[in-house]
C-alpha positions in Angstrom: 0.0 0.0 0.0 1.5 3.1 -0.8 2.1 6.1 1.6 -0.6 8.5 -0.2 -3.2 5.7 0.1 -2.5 5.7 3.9 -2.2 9.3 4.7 -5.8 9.6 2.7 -7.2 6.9 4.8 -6.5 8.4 8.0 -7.7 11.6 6.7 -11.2 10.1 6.4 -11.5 7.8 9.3 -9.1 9.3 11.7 -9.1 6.7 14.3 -7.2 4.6 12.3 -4.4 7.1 13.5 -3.4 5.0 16.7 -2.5 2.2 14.4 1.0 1.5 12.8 1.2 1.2 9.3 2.8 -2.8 10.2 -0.7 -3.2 11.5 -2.7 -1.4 8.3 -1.0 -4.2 6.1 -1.4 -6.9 8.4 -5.2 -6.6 8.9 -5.5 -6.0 4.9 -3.4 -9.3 4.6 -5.2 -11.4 6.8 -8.7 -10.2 5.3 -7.5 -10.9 1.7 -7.3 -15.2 3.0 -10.5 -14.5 4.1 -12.5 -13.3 0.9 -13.3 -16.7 0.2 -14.9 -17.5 3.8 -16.9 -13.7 2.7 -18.3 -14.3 -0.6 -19.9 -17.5 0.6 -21.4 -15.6 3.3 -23.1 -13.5 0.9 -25.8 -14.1 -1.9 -24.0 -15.1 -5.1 -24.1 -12.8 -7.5 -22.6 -10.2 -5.9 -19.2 -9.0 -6.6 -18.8 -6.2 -3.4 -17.3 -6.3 -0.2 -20.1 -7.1 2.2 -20.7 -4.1 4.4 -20.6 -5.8 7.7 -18.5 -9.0 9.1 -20.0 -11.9 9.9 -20.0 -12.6 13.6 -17.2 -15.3 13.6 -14.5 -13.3 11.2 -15.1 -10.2 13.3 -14.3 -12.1 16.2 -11.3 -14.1 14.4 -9.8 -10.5 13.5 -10.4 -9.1 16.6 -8.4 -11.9 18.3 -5.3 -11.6 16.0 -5.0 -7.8 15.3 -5.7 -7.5 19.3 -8.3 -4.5 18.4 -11.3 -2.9 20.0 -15.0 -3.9 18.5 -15.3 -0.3 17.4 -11.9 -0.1 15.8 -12.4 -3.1 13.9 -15.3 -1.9 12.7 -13.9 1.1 11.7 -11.2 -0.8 9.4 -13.3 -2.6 7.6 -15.1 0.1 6.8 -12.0 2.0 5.5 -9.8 -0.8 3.4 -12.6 -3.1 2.7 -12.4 -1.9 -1.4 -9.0 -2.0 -1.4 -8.7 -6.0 0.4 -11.4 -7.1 -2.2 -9.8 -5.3 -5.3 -6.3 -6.5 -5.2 -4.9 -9.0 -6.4 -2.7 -10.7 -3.9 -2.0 -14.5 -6.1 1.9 -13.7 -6.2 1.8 -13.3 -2.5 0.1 -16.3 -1.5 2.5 -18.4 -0.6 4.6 -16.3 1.8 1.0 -15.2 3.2 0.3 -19.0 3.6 3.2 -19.2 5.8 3.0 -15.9 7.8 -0.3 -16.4 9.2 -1.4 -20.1 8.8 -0.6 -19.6 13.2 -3.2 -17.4 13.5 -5.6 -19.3 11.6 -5.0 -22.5 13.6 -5.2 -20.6 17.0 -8.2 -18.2 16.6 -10.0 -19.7 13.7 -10.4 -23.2 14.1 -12.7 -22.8 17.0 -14.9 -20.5 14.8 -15.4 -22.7 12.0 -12.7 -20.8 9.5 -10.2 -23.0 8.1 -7.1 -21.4 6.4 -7.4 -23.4 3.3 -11.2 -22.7 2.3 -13.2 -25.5 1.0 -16.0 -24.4 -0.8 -17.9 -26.1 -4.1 -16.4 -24.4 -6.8 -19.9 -23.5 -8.3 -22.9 -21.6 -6.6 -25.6 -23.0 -8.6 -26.9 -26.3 -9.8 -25.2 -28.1 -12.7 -28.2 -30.2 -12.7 -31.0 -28.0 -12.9 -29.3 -26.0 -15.7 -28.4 -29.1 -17.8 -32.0 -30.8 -17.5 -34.6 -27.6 -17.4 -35.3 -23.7 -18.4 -36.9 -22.8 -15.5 -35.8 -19.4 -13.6 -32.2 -19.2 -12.4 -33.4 -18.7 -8.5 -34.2 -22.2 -9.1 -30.7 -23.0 -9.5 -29.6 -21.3 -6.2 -27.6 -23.3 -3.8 -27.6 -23.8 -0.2 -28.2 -25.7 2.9 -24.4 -24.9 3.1 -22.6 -27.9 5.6 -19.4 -28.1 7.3 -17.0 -31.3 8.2 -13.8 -31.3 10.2 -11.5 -32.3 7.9 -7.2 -32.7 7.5 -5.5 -31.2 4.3 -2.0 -33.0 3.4 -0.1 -30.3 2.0 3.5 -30.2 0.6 4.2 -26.6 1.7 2.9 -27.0 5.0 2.7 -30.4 5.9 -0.8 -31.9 7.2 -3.7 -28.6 8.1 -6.6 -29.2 10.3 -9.5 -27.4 8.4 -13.1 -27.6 7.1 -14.5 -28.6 3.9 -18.3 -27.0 2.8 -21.0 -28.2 0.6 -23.9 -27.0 -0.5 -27.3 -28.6 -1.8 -30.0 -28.4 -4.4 -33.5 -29.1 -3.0 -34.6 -29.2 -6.3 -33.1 -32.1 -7.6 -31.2 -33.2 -4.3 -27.8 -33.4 -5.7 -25.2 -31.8 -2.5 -21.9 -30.6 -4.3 -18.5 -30.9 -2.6 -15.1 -29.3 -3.2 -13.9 -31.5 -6.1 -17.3 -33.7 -6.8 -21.0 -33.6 -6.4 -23.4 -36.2 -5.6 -26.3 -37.1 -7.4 -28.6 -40.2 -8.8 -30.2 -40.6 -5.4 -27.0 -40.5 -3.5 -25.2 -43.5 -5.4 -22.8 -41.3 -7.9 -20.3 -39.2 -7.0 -19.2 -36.9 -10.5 -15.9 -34.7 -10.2 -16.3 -31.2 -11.7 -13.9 -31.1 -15.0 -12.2 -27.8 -14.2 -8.9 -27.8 -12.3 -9.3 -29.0 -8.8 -6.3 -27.4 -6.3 -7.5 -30.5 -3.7 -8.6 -34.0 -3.3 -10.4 -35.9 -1.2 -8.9 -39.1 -0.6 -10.8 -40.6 2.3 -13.6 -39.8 4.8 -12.5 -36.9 6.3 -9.2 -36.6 4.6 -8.1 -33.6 1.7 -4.7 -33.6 -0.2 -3.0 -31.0 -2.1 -3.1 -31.3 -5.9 0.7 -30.6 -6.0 1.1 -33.2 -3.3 0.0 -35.7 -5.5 1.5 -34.7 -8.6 4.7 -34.9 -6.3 4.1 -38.4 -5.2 3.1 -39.4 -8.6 6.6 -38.6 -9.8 8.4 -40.2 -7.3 6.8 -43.3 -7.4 7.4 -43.0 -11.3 10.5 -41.8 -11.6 12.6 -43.3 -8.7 10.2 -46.3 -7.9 9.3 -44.8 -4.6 7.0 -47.3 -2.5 3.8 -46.1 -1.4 5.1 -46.6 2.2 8.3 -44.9 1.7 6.2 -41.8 0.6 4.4 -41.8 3.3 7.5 -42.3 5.7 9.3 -39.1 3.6 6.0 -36.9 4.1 6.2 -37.8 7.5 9.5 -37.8 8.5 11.1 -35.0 6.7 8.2 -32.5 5.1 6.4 -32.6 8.9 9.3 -32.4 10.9 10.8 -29.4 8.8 7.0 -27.6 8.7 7.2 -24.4 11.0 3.8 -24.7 12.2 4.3 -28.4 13.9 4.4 -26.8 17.2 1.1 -24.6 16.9 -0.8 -27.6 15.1 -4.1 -28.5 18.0 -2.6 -31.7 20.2 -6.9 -32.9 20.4 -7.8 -32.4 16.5 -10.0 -35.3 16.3 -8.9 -36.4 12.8 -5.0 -37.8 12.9 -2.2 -35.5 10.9 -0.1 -38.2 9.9 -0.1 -39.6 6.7 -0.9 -43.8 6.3 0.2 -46.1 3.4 -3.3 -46.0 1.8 -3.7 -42.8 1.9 -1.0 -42.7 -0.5 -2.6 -45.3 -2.6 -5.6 -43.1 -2.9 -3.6 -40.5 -3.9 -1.6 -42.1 -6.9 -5.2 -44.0 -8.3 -7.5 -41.0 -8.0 -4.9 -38.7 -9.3 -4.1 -40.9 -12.2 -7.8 -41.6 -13.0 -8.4 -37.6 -13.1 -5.5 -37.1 -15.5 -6.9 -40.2 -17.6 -10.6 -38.5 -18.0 -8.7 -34.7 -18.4 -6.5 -36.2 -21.3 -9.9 -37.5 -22.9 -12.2 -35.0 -22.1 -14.5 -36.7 -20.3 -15.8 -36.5 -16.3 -14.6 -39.0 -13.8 -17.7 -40.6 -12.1 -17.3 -42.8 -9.3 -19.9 -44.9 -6.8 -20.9 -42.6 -3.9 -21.9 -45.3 -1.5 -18.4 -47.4 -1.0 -17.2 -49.1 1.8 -13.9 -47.2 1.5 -11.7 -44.9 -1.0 -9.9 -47.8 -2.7 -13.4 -49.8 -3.1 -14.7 -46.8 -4.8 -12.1 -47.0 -7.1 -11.8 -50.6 -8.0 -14.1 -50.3 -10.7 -12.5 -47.1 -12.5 -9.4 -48.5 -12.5 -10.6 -52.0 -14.2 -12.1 -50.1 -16.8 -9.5 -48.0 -17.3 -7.2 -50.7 -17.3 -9.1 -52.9 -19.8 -9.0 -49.8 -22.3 -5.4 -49.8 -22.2 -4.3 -53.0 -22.4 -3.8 -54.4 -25.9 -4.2 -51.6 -28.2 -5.4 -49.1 -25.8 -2.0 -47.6 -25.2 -1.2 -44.5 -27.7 2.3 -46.1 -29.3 1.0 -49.7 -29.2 2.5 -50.6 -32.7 5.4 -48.6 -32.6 8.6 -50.3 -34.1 11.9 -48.5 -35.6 15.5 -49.1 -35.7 16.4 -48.3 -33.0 13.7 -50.3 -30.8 13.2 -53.4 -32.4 15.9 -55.8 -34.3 14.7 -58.6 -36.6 17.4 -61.4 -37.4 17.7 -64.9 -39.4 19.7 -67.0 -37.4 22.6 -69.9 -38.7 19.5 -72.3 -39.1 17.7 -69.9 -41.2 15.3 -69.3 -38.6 13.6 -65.6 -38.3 13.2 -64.2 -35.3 13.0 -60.5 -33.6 13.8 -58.3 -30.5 11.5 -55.8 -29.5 12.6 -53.0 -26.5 9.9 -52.7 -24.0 10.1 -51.8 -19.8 9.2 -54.5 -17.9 10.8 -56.3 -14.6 12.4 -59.7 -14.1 13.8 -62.1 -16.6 10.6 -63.3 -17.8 10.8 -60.8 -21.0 12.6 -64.1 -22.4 9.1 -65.8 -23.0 7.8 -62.7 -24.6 10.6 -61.1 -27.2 13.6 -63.5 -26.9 11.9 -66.5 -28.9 11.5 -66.9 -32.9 7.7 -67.0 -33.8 6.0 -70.4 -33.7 9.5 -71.6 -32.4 8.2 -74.8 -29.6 11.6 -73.2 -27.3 9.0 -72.8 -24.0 9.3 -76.7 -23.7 12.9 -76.8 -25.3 14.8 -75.6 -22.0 18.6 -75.6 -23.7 16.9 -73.6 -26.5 15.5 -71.1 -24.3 19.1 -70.8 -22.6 20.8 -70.7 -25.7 18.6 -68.0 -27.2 18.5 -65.9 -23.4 22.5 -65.9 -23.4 22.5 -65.1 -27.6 20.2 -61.4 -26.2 22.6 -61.2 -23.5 19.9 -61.8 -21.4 22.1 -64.0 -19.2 26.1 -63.6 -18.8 26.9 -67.6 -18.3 25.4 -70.3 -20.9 25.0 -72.9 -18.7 23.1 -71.2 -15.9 20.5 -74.2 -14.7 17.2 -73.0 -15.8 15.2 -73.3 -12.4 17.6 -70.6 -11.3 16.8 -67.9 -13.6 13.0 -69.0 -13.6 
């Protein structure tokens, strides 16, 4: 904020006067990670500051800027246009870490979480898509809240809330990253970008978590527990905010193995229905996370497998190597990833060659791909 803007402000509402500029910028700061928690407080189509603060933010400010009811009042009255108008998305993340300490000791026990939660939509998807009738009828609400943790790979594990809201109408209830609809069995995730995840009951992850875990388990064959054990070991322990997180949060803020799994087969599914322009739907009622999924990833699977896969029929030079050998006897060598020695069966033999029942064949043709470095290995060993 620049000096002008300040000396104008106090010329208006000269109580301000008694504050320090420090604690001008910190009360604009914290109010800009509240806008969210304010524009669902607040009939959707307007784009304004609301004129008053809800009972529970006014008391949340209150506790961290350590100012008077009138005072307070008096401040949002002042820099209320200029906390809505900015734009503050280069700033987030040092924000994020400044004040996430506040958030967990005043606003927690008001119902504010530091990473809002909200449906990404105000009205119903349903309504619009099946009638014409007026848009009021599309109006969510009912609006719920859940205690919830948030794995996050800047912070480490967040105790917060997630909100939904609901359409009487047609009785769907939409959620951060899905809604619910079909009576309460179909769960359909929205196809715009979604910053979280729900992986369990209960249980949120950052988009950038997963992406993270995704890679490792790709690129460096990271096990599902070992990310875990890293997320818990290392990005927890180093997190700044470890020794302000509440000690009687009801939901834990470690990470477990499955939660993991979750992670990698929800996330993958997503990208898989992104890449084809389609919207992931899953079964709402489920016994658990991995349950739900069982069936997406089947599908998926059988759609890859064969010719599902984008370079199925690739061959070239420098991947595959067809050959005659000293009998006169075609054969080929195709390069593919795949564990173990067992790629003998599959890309080692000559076509229609009987070698699977012919085990000094099968040894002689393993050593002649240098897929073994002594000839007269026994073959129950490398089996």
């Amino acid at each position: 904020m620049l000096l002008s803007t300040f000396v104008d402000i106090i010329g208006v509402h000269p109580t301000l006067s008694k504050l320090q500029i420090n604690d001008i910028h910190q009360f604009i700061a914290i109010a800009r990670l509240l806008k969210v928690h304010l524009s669902h407080q607040q009939p959707h189509y307007l784009t304004t500051p609301p004129t008053r603060l809800p009972a529970n933010i006014h008391e949340f400010l209150q506790c961290c800027m350590s100012l008077s009811d009138e005072t307070l009042k008096i401040a949002w009255e002042a820099l209320k246009t200029l906390i809505w108008e900015e734009d503050t998305s280069d700033k987030e993340t040092s924000l994020k870490k400044m004040y996430l300490p506040l958030f967990l000791r005043f606003g927690l026990s008001r119902n504010i979480s530091f990473i809002p939660l909200y449906p990404p939509i105000r009205t119903c998807l349903e309504c619009r898509l099946h009638n014409t009738s007026q848009n009021s009828d599309h109006i969510l609400g009912e609006g719920r809240s859940h205690p919830i943790t948030i794995f996050t790979q800047e912070c480490g594990p967040i105790p917060g809330y997630t909100h939904s809201l609901y359409c009487r109408k047609c009785n769907t209830r939409y959620h951060p990253d899905y809604y619910v609809h079909s009576k309460a069995t179909r769960r359909t995730y929205y196809g715009t970008s979604l910053a979280y995840l729900q992986i369990a009951t209960h249980y949120y992850i950052d988009r950038k978590l997963a992406e993270l875990f995704t890679s490792m388990m790709v690129n460096a064959w990271t096990s599902a527990t070992n990310c875990a054990r890293i997320y818990n070991e290392s990005l927890i322990a180093s997190s700044s905010i470890t020794d302000v997180l509440p000690p009687a949060w009801e939901y834990r803020l470690h990470m477990k193995v499955e939660d993991v799994w979750n992670t990698f087969f929800l996330q993958a599914l997503l990208l898989d229905t992104e890449e084809h322009a389609n919207l992931l739907e899953l079964p709402h009622d489920a016994s658990s996370q991995a349950a739900r999924l069982e069936e997406a990833i089947q599908s998926r699977n059988a759609l890859m497998s064969g010719t599902g896969q984008e370079h199925w029929n690739h061959a070239c030079d420098l991947c595959c190597w067809v050959h005659t050998d000293a009998m006169g006897t075609p054969g080929y060598l195709r390069s593919v990833v795949v564990d173990g020695i067992s790629i003998a069966f599959t890309i080692a033999q000559p076509p229609c060659h009987p070698c699977k029942t012919d085990s000094a064949l099968l040894i002689k043709i393993m050593t002649e791909f240098a897929l073994l470095p002594i000839a007269n290995t026994p073959l129950a060993q490398v089996l």
